[in-house]
MARTORGU-180197 format. One line per 2 residues: for each residue z, y, x of C-alpha. Coordinates in nm, 3 decimals, padded with zeros to 5 digits. Example, Ala and Ser with C-alpha at 12.3 -4.5 7.8 and 13.67 -1.06 7.14 Angstrom:
00.780/-00.450/01.230 ~ 00.714/-00.106/01.367
END
This chain:
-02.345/02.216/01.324 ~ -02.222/01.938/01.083
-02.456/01.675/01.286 ~ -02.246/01.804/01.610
-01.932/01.718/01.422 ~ -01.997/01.404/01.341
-02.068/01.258/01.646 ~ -01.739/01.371/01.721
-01.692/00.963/01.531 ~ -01.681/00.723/01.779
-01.916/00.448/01.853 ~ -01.707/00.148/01.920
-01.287/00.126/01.800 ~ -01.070/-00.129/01.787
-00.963/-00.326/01.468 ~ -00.566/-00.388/01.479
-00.352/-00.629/01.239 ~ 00.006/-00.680/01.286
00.198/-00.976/01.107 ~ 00.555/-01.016/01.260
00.555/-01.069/01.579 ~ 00.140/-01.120/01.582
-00.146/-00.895/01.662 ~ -00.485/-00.964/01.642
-00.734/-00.746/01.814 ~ -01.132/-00.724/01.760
-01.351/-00.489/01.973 ~ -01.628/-00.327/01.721
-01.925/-00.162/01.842 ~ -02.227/-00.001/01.615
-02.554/-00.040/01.701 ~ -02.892/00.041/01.499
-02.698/00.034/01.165 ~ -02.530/-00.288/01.236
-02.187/-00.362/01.387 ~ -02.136/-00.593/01.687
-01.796/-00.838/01.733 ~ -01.716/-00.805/02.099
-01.413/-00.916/02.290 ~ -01.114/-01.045/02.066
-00.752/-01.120/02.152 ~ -00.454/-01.296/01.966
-00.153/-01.126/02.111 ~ 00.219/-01.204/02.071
00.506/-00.960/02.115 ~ 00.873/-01.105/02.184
00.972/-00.954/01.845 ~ 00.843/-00.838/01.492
00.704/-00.505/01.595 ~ 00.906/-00.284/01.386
01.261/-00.421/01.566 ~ 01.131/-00.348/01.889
01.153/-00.050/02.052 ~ 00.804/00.143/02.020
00.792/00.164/02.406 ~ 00.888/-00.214/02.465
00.641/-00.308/02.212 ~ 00.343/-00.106/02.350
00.407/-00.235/02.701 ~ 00.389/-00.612/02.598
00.068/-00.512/02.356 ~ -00.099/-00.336/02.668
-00.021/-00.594/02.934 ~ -00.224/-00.877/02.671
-00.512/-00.660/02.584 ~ -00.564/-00.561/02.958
-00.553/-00.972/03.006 ~ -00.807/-00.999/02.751
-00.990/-00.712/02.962 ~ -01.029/-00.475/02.682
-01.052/-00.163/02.719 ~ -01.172/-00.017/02.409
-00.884/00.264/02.338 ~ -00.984/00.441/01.986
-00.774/00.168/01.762 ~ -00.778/00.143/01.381
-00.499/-00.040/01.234 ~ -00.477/-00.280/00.954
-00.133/-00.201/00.758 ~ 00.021/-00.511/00.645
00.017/-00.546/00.283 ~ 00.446/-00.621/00.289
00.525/-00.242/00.435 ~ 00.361/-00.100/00.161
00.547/00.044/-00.146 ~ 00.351/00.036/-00.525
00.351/00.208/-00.801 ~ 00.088/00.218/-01.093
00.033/00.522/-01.339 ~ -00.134/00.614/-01.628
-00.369/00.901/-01.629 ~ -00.426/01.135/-01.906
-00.700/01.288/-01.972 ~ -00.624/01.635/-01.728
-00.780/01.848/-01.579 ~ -00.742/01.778/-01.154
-00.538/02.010/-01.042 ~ -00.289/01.872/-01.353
-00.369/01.501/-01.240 ~ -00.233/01.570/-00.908
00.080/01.683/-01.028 ~ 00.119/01.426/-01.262
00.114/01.174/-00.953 ~ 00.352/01.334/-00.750
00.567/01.390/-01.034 ~ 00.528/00.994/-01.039
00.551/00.925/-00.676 ~ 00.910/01.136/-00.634
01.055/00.960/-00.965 ~ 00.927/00.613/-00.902
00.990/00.538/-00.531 ~ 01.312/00.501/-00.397
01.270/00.744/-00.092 ~ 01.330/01.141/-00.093
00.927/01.266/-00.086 ~ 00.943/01.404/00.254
01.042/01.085/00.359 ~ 00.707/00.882/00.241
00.267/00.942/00.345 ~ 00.175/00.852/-00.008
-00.219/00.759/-00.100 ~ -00.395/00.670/-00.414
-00.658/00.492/-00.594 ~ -00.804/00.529/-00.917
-00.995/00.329/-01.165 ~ -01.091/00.263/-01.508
-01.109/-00.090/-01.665 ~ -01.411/-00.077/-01.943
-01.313/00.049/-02.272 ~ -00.986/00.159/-02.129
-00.748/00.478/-02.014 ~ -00.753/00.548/-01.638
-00.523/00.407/-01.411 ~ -00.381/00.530/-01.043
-00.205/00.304/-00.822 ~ 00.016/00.478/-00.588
00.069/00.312/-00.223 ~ 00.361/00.451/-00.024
00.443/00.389/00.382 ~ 00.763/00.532/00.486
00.708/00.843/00.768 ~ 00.947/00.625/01.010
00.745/00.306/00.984 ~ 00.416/00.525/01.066
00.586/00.707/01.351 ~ 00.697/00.417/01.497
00.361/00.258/01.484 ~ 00.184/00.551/01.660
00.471/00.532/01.948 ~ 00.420/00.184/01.992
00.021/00.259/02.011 ~ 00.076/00.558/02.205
00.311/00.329/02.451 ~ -00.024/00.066/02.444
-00.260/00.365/02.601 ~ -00.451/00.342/02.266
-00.588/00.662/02.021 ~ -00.513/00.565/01.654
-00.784/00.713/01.424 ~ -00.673/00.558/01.125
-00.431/00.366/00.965 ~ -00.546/00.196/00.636
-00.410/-00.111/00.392 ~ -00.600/-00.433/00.559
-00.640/-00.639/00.255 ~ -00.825/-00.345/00.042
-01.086/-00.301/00.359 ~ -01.098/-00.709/00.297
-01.256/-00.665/-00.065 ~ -01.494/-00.407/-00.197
-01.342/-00.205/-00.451 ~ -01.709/-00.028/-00.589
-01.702/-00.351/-00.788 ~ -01.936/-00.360/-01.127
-01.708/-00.385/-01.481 ~ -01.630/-00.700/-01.567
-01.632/-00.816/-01.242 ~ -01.274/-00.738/-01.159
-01.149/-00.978/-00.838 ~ -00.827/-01.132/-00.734
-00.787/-01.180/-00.363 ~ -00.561/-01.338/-00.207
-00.495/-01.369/00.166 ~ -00.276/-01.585/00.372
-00.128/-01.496/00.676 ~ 00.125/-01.616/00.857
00.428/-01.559/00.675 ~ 00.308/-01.509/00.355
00.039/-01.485/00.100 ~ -00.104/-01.110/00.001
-00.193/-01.025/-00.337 ~ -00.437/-00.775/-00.423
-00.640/-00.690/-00.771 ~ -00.956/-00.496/-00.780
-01.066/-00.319/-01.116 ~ -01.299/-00.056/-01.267
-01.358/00.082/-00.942 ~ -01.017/00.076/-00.767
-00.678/-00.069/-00.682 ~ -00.545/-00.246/-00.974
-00.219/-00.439/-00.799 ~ -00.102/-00.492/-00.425
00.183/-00.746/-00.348 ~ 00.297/-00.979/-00.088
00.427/-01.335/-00.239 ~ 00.711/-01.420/-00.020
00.776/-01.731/-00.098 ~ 00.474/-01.895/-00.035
00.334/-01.941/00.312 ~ 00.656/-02.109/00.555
00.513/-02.199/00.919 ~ 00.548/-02.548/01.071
00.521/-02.527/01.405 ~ 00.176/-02.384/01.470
00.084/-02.445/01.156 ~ 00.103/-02.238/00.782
00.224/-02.452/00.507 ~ 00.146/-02.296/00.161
00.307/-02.309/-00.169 ~ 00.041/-02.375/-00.438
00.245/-02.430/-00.695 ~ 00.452/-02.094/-00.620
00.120/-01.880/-00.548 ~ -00.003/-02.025/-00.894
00.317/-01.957/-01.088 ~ 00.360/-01.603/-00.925
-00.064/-01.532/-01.016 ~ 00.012/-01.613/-01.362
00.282/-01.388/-01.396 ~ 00.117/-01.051/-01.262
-00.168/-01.152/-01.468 ~ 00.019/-01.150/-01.786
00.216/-00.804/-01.692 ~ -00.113/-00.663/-01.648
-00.261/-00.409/-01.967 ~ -00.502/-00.616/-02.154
-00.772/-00.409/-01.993 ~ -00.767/-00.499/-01.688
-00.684/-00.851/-01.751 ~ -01.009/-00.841/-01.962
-01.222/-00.729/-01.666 ~ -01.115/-00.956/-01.348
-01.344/-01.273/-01.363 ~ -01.326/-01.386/-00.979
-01.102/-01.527/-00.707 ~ -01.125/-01.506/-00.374
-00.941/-01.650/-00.107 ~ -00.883/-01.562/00.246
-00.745/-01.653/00.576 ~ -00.743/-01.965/00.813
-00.741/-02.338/00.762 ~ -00.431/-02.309/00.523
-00.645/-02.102/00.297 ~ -00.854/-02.375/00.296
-00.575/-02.644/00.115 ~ -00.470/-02.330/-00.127
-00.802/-02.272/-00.257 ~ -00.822/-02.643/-00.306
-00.522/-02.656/-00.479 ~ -00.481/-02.335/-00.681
-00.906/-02.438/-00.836 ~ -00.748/-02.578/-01.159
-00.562/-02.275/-01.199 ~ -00.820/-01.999/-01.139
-01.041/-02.244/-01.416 ~ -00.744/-02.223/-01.657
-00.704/-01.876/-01.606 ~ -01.027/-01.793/-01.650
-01.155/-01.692/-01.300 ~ -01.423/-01.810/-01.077
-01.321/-01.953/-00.753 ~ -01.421/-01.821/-00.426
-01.357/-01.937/-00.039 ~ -01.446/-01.641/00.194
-01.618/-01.772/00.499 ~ -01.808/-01.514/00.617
-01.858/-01.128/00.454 ~ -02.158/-01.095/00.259
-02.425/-00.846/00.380 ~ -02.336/-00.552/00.300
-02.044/-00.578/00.187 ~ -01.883/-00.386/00.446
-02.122/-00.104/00.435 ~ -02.341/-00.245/00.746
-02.450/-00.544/00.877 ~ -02.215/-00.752/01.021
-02.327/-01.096/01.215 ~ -02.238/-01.398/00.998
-02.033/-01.516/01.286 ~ -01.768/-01.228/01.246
-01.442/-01.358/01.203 ~ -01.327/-01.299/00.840
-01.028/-01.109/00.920 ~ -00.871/-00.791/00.826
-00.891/-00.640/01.187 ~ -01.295/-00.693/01.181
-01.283/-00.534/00.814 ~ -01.131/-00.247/00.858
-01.300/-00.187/01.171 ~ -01.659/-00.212/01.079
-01.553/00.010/00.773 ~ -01.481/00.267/00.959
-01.729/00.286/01.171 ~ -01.969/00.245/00.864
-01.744/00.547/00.668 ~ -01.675/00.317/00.395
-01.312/00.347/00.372 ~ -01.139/00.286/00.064
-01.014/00.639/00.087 ~ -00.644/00.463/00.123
-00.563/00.677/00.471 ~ -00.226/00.697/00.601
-00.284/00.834/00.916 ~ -00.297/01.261/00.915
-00.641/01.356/01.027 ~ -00.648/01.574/01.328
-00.883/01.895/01.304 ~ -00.881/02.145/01.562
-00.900/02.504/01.549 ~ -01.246/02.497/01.643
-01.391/02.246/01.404 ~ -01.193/02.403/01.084
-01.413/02.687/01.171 ~ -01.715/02.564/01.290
-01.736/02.382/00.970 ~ -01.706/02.669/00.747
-01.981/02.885/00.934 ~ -02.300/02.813/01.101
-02.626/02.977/01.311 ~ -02.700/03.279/01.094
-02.377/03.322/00.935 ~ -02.232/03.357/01.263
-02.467/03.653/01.275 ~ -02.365/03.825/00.950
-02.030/03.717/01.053 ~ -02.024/03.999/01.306
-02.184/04.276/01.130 ~ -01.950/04.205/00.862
-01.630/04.183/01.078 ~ -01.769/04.500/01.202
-01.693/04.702/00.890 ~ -01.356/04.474/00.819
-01.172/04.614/01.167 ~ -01.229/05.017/01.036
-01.110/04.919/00.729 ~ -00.809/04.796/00.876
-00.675/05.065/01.101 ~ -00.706/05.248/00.796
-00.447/04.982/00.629 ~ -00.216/04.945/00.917
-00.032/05.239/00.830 ~ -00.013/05.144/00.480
00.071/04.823/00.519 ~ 00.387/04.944/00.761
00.531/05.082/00.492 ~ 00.516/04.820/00.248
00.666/04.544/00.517 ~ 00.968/04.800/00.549
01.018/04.810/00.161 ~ 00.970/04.367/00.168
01.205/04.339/00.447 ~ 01.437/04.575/00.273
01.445/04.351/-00.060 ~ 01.433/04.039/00.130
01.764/04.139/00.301 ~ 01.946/04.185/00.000
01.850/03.849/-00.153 ~ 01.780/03.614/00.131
02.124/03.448/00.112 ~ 02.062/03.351/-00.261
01.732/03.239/-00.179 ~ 01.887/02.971/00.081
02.134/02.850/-00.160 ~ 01.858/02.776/-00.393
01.657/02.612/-00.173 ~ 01.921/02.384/-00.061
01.976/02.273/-00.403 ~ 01.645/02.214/-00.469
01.647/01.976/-00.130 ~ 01.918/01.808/-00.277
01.787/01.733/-00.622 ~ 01.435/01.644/-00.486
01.663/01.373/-00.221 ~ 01.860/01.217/-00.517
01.618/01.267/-00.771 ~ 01.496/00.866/-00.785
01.870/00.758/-00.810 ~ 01.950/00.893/-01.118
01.795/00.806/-01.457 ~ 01.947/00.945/-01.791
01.895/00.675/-01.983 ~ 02.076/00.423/-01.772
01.833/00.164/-01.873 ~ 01.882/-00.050/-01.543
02.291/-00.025/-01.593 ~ 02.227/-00.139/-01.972
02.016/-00.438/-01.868 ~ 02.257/-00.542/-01.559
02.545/-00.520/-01.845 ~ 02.346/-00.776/-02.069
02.299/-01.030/-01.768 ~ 02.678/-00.975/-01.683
02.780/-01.035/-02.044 ~ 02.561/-01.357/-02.022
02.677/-01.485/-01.707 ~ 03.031/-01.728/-01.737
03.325/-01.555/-01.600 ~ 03.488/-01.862/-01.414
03.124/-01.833/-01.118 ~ 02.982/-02.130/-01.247
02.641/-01.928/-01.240 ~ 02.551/-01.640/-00.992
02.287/-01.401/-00.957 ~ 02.113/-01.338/-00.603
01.816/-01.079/-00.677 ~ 01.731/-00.925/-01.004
01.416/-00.745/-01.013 ~ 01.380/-00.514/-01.302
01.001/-00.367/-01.402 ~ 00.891/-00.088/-01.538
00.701/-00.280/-01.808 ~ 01.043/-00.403/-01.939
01.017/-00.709/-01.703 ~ 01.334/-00.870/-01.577
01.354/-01.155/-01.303 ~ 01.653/-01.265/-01.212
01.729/-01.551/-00.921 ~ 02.056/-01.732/-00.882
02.233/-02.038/-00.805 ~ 02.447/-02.264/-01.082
02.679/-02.515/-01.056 ~ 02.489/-02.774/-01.285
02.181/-02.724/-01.544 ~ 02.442/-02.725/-01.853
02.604/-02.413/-01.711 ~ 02.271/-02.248/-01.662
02.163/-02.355/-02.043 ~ 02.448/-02.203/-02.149
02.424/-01.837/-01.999 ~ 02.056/-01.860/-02.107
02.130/-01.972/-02.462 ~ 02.403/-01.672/-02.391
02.095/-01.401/-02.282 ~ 01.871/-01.522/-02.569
02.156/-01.438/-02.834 ~ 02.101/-01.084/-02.745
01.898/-00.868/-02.956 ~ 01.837/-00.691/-02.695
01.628/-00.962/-02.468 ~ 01.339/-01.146/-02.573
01.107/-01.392/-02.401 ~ 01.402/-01.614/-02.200
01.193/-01.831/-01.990 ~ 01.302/-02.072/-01.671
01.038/-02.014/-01.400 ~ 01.134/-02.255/-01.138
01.436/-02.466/-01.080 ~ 01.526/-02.647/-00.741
01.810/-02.882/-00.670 ~ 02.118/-03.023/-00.883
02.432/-02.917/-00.737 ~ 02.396/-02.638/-00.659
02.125/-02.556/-00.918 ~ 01.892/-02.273/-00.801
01.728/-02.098/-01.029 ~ 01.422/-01.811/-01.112
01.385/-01.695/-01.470 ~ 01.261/-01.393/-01.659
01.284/-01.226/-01.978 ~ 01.136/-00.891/-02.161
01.421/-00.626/-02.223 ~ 01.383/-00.464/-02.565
01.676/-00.282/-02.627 ~ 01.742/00.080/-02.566
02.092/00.182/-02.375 ~ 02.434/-00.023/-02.418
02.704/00.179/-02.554
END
């Protein structure tokens, strides 16, 4: 019975990326424990996929795949690294059941979405000589219904939908060989860090991949600056245990590893330029012709069942094969004899059992009312739950930077990211560098803020401006 399931996996699916208005499509077939590359197409849709209506979308995807006469219709998806929400917890030692409501305790106080409005998955791991770790990855319920309407629209079967830059890179890596991969697509440059057996980090660095025409032009100096940051707000664990770099993607990969080499040296990592996948390192063989791409990855993976375990698409059991998987041949048999005895035993309960539904429905009467007030509070509380934090740690620090900032505009803010670490970066524009020197000489005053430092300055007039500092201080009163 379980070998009947699992043929119920199909032979040959289709690996999907989207990037903006960009799809890449690779036909994957197994064969004899290997998996073939068939036909591949580079499609482009008249918009970025997730402003276009689902049905508009899938029309425009199906008229270029049936151009590029495939007609492969089981699809797994690639999710773009930049729809992805993060968040990275501790873990206790607990017992499961107590881990698992630790993380969702997590996951409904650190994202800024109601629950019911997020598919969240996980990843653990465990640095050497350290605590264990669980980074949380989050894809709002809109963004994945939108994606299986545009699909649906395309005539294609999704079967899974899974984070292409983890299917990329192994994560079963040994300790001390932690890796830092980074891929660059079209718009930008993905960040992701592999540790102790699981997701460590995953970002997108937005600022550093601009396109020229047909062309990507990278940022080294920004994908450099922005690598040494998340290294340093990593636990010293971690840090400790990542001793490679890899880099993927097309020919502007090829100028950023080139580039970014000094840096991986001075950081103490290894330098890699991903070519081709090593064998086995998607689970099968995989010719060495393959493209290198996340579409080919997390196809082959999944026809290999070597997911990262990072699904985001709700598996689909029947009826049937939630039973037929709990019972087989001879059971079946003692099934029967023993549903046998169950069915006398029941008429003798119906009456019973009568009764006691009366007496419920009775007491459910008289307190059903309360019972939907108190579930509409709960709604509520569980909906506005992220947006209020009794320590008002974020109003505290925003308080600081206003207090810093000079009150005639001479210096503005235009983001300000605030970490849970105690991190601050704020971006801005000035009206000259003394004006800037002054609010920072301002912020450093503060005993509250330690660890003022300028990250990048562009310009004169206006100045514009990224710099960070560590908040130490409790709440403003």
């Amino acid at each position: 019975m379980k070998d009947l399931l699992q043929k119920k996996r199909p032979q040959s699916v289709l690996g999907l990326t989207f990037d903006g208005t960009k799809v890449e499509a690779v036909v994957i077939r197994r064969s004899n424990g290997s998996a073939e590359v068939g036909q591949t197409a580079s499609c482009t849709l008249s918009a970025d996929w997730t402003k276009l209506d689902p049905a508009k979308a899938g029309a425009e995807l199906k008229a270029q795949l049936d151009a590029a006469e495939i007609r492969e219709r089981n699809c797994v998806v690639a999710l773009p690294t930049g729809s992805l929400l993060s968040l990275q917890t501790v873990l206790p030692d607990l017992s499961e059941e107590d881990t698992q409501s630790l993380l969702q305790l997590e996951a409904e106080n650190g994202f800024p979405f109601a629950p019911e409005l997020l598919a969240v998955a996980h990843s653990r791991f465990r640095p050497e000589g350290s605590t264990g770790y669980a980074t949380q990855l989050a894809l709002p319920r809109e963004l994945i219904g939108r994606l299986e309407s545009l699909l649906r629209a395309s005539r294609l079967n999704p079967v899974s939908f899974t984070p292409g830059l983890a299917a990329l890179q192994p994560l079963n890596v040994s300790r001390g060989q932690g890796t830092v991969s980074l891929f660059v697509g079209e718009r930008a440059v993905e960040l992701l860090i592999v540790s102790g057996g699981g997701v460590a980090t995953v970002r997108v660095l937005e600022a550093s991949a601009e396109g020229e025409g047909s062309e990507v032009r990278v940022a080294a100096e920004s994908v450099g600056r922005d690598l040494r940051v998340t290294l340093g707000q990593l636990p010293a664990a971690i840090r400790e245990d990542l001793s490679r770099l890899r880099v993927f993607g097309g020919p502007a990969a090829d100028r950023l590893a080139a580039e970014i080499a000094p840096r991986a040296t001075a950081l103490g990592l290894s330098l890699e330029r991903v070519i081709r996948f090593a064998p086995g390192e998607l689970g099968v063989k995989v010719a060495e012709s393959a493209p290198v791409n996340a579409a080919v990855a997390v196809g082959v993976r999944y026809l290999a069942g070597t997911v990262a375990g990072l699904e985001f698409l709700p598996p689909r059991v029947s009826a049937w094969q939630q039973f037929a998987g709990k019972h087989s041949g001879g059971k079946l048999v003692l099934a029967g004899k023993f549903g046998a005895g169950v069915v006398a035993l029941a008429l003798l309960a119906f009456l019973f059992q009568q009764v006691q539904l009366l007496r419920l429905r009775s007491e459910w009467n008289g307190m059903s009312a309360k019972v939907r007030e108190l579930e509409n509070l709960q709604q509520q509380i569980r909906r506005f739950r992220p947006w209020y934090d009794d320590s008002i740690r974020s109003l505290s620090i925003l308080r600081r930077l206003t207090e810093a900032f000079p009150e005639n505009g001479d210096v503005t803010a235009k983001t300000i990211e605030l970490r849970d670490d105690g991190a601050v970066i704020c971006t801005g524009t000035a009206s000259d560098n003394t004006a800037l020197l002054k609010t920072l000489d301002r912020l450093r005053a503060s005993q509250d803020v330690a660890d003022v430092q300028v990250d990048q300055l562009r310009g004169k007039s206006p100045l514009q401006f990224t710099f960070n500092f560590h908040w130490t201080g409790g709440v403003t009163r």
